[in-house]
C-alpha positions as CSV (number, residue, x, y, z in Angstrom):
1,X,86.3,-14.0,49.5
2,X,83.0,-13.5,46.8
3,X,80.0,-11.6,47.7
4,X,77.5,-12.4,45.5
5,X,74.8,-9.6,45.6
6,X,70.9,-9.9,44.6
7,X,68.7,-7.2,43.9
8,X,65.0,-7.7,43.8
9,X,61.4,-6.2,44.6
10,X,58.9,-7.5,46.5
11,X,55.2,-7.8,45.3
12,X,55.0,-4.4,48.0
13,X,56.7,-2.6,45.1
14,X,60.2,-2.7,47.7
15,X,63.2,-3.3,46.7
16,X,65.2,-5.7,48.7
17,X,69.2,-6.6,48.4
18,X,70.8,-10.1,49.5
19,X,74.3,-10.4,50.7
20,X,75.9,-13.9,49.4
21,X,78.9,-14.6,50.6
22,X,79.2,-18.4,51.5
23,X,80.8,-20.2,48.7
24,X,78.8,-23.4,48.1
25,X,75.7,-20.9,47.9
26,X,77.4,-19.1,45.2
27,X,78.2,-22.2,43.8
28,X,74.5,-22.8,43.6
29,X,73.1,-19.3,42.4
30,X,75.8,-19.5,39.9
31,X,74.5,-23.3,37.9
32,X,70.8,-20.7,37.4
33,X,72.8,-18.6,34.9
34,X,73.4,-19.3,31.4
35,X,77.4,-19.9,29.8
36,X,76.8,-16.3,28.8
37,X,76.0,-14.5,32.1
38,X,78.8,-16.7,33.9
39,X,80.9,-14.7,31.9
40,X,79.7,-11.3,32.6
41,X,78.8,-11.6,36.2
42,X,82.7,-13.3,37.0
43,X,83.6,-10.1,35.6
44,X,82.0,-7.8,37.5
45,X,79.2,-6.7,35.3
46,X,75.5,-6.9,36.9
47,X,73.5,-9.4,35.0
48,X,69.7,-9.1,34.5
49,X,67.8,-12.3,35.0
50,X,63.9,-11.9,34.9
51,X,63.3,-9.1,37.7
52,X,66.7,-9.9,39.4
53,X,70.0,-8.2,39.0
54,X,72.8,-10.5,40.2
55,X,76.2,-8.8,40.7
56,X,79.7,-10.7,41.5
57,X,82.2,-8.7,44.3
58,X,86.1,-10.6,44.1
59,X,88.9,-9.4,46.7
C-alpha cells in the first residue's frame, strides 16, 4: 500500500504533516504534479511544490 505524505505550514507559522494513504486520493494529488515531479516523487525523492513538500512511501 502508498502513503503519500504532505508537509506544510500554517499561516500560525506550524508545520502540519498529512497521512495519504487511500489510492484514488493519491491518484488525485498526483495529476497537480508536473511529468517531472511524477518521476521523482514515484521514486522516493521529496518534491517541493510552492510551500509544500510531497513525499511517496511504496511497501
Amino acid at each position: 500500500m502508498s502513503l503519500l505524505i504532505r508537509k506544510y505550514k500554517l499561516a500560525s507559522g506550524l508545520q502540519q504533516e498529512e497521512r495519504i494513504d487511500d489510492p484514488d486520493r493519491i491518484a488525485r494529488y498526483m495529476k497537480l504534479f508536473d511529468r517531472e515531479d511524477v518521476k521523482k516523487i514515484q521514486t522516493g525523492q521529496k518534491v517541493k511544490i510552492e510551500k509544500d513538500e510531497w513525499q511517496l512511501l511504496e511497501d
